[in-house]
N, C-alpha and C positions, 0 to 999 in steps of 0.2 A: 118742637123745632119749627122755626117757623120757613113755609114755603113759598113766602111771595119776594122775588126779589123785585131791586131798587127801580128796575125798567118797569115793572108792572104796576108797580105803584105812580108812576109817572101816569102811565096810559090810565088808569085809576081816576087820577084828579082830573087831567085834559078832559075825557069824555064828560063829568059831573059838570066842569065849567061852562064846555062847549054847548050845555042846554041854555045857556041865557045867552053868552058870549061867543056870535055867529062870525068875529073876527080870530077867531082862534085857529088858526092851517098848522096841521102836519104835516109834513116834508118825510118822506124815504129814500133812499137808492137801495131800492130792491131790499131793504131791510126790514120789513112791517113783522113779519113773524120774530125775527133774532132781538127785536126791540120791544117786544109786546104789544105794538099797538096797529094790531091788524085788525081787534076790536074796536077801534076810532074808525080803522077805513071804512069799516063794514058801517057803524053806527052814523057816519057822517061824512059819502063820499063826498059832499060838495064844499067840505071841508079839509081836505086832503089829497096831497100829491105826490104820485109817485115818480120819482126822479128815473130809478134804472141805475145803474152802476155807473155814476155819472156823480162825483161827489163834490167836483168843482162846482158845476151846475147846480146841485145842492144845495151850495152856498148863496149863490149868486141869488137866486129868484128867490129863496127865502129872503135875503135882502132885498132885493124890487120889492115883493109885496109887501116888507115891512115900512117902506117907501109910499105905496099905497097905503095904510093905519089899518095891515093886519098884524097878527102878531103872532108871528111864525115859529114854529120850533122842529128844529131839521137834524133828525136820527139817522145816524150813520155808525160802523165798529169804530172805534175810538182812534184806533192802529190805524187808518184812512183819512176818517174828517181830521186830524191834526198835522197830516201831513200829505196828502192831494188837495189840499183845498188849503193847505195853511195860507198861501198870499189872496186867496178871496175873502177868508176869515179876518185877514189882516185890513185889505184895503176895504172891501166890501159892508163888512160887518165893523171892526173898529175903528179905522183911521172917520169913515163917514157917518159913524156912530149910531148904527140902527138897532133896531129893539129883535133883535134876534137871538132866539137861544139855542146856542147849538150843542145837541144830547150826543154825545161820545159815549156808546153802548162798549157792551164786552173788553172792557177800558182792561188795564193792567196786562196779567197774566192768563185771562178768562180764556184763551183761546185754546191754554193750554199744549199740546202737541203738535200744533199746527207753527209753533216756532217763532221767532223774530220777526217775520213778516208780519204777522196776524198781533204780534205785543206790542203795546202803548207804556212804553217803559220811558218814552219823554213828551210823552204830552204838556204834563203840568211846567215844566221847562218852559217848551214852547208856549204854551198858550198866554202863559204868567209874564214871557217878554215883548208880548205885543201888547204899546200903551191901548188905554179905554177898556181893554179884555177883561172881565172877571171871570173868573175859575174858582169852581167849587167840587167838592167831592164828596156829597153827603154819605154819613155810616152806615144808614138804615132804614127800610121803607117808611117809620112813622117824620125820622126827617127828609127823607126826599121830595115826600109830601108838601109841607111845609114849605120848602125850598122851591117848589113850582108854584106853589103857590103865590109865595112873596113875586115870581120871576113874573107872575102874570101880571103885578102891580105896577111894575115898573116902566119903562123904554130904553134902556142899553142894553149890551150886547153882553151876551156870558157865555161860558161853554161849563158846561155839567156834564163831570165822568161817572158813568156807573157801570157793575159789575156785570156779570153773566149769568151768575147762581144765586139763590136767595144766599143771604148772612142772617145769624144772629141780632136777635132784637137787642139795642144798645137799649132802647127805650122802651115804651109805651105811649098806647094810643091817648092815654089819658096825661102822662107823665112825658112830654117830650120841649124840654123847654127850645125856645128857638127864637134867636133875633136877626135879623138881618146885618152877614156883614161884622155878628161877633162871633167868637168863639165858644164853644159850651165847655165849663168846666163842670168834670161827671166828678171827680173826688179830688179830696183836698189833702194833703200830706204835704211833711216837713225830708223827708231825705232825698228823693226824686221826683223830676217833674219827667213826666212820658205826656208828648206831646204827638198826636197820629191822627191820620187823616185817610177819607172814605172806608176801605174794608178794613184796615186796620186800627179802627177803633176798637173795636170788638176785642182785639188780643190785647188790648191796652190794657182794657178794664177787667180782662182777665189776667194779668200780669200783673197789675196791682192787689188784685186778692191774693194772689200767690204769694205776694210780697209781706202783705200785711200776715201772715200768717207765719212768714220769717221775723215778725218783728221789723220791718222796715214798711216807711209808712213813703205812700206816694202818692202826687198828683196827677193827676188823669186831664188831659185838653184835648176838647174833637175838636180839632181845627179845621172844620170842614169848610171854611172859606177859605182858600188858601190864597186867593185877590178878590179884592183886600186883602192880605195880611193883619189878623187884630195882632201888633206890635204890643197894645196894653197889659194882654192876656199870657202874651211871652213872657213880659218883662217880669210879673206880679209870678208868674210862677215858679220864672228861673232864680228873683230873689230869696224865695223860700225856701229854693232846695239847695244841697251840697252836688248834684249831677241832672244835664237834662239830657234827655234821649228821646230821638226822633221816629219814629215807626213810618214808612209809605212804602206804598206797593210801585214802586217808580226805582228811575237809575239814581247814581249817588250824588248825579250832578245837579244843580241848579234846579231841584226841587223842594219839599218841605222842609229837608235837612241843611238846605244850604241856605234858605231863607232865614231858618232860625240861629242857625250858627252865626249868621249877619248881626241880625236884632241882638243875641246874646254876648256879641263880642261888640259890638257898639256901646252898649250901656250897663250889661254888669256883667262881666267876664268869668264865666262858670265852664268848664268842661263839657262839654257836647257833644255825645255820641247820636250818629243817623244809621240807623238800621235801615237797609234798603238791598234794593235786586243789587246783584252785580254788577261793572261796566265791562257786560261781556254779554253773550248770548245765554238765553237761560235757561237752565236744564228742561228735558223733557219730561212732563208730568201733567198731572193733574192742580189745580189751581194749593188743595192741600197739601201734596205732594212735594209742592216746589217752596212754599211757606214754611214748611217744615225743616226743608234744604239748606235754604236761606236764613233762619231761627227768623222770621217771621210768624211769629207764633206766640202764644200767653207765654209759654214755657220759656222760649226763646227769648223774649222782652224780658224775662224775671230775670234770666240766667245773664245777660249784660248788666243789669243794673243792678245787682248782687256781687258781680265779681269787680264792677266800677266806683262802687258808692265809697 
């Protein structure tokens, strides 16, 4: 099983860069340990700044100094940077279009019992309706990797959500295909298309073995870009199946599922279920605990697309 989650993998690649690339600044609000990269401060304070519980701020000076040609990346819990700071991410970060990425930790459900204050159950919502913004959600440390990687290449603004607790390897260190901006298709089937994004990749691809072992064959899409939208990768899948079903760790509105249900109802009009939280407050639990509740789950994604197809 493996135990590095997606934060640590982030701090991972930062510090390996930050030996050539002396413009690279991490940004906190008193978050360095709950984000994993308290080994950055330590490896490179002159590369790092810690904010304080101050997540406006946050934003802001990670934008100045992306204004100066550094290239800033500002970790905050997800349940906060998307929503104390969303009009400096708005104006700051996309309307002025600076090269800032801003890392949304303990994103979803991560926080568990700590309740509705502490859940980022509409981030990708919000973050997906402010123009310039890209949002992504990678599955799994070998693509988060990747994904900061690519972020290091570029100059606009993004916001990347990741989880609390390690997840399940979707991939391999060897085996982790990845383009910028598309979607990865893990398996190919004819009766359903399961399309899911950051932690719920992983139930996907287990939901489809489950599947195939009923005799019903499915395709598998980590939509881990979720802005962009690959529209391509929708359409090619929702044409092959007779059902698509949506997986996120998010509310039911104006996220993954309401994305694709757009795309699928504009150019070939297939049935479309979105597995997602409730638009309600979310039980108290543990992150499995509440997945389970929810049928967020292998089990649960099989048991819709079995009683749907």
């Amino acid at each position: 099983m493996n135990k590095i989650p997606n934060r640590q993998a982030i701090c991972e690649v930062l510090m390996e860069k930050a030996k050539e690339d002396k413009d690279i600044v991490v940004l906190c609000s008193d978050s360095r340990g709950s984000a994993s990269l308290a080994p950055f401060a330590n490896e490179y304070p002159g590369q790092f700044v810690e904010v304080g519980i101050a997540e406006q701020n946050l934003v802001s000076i990670a934008a100045g100094l992306a204004k100066c040609g550094k290239k800033p990346f500002a970790a905050s819990p997800a349940c906060f940077l998307s929503t104390r700071s969303y009009e400096q991410a708005k104006v700051d970060c996309a309307y002025s279009n600076t090269n800032v990425t801003l890392i949304g930790i303990s994103g979803g459900i991560s926080y568990g019992a700590l309740g509705m204050s502490h859940h980022s159950a509409q981030d990708i919502a919000a973050m997906s309706a402010i123009p310039n913004m890209r949002v992504y959600l990678p599955s799994d440390r070998f693509q988060t990797a990747k994904l900061i990687e690519a972020l290091l290449k570029d100059e606009k603004p993004a916001y990347v959500r990741v989880g609390r607790n390690a997840v399940e390897d979707v991939y391999t260190e060897d085996a982790c295909p990845f383009e910028m901006d598309k979607a990865t298709v893990i398996t190919e089937g004819t009766d359903a298309a399961i399309i899911a994004c950051g932690e719920m990749v992983g139930p996907a691809v287990k939901a489809a073995e489950l599947l195939k072992e009923q005799g019903i064959s499915a395709t598998v899409v980590d939509m881990y870009c979720v802005k962009p939208l690959d529209k391509e990768a929708i359409l090619k899948a929702a044409k092959n199946a007779k059902l698509v079903v949506t997986a996120e760790e998010h509310a039911p509105f104006g996220g993954l599922g309401s994305m694709v249900s757009q795309v699928v109802a504009g150019e070939c009009p297939k049935k479309v279920i979105n597995l997602a939280l409730p638009d309600a407050p979310v039980i108290t639990g543990t992150s499995k605990e509440v997945f389970e509740y929810y049928g967020l789950t292998g089990e649960g994604i099989a048991k819709t697309v079995k009683e749907n197809i």
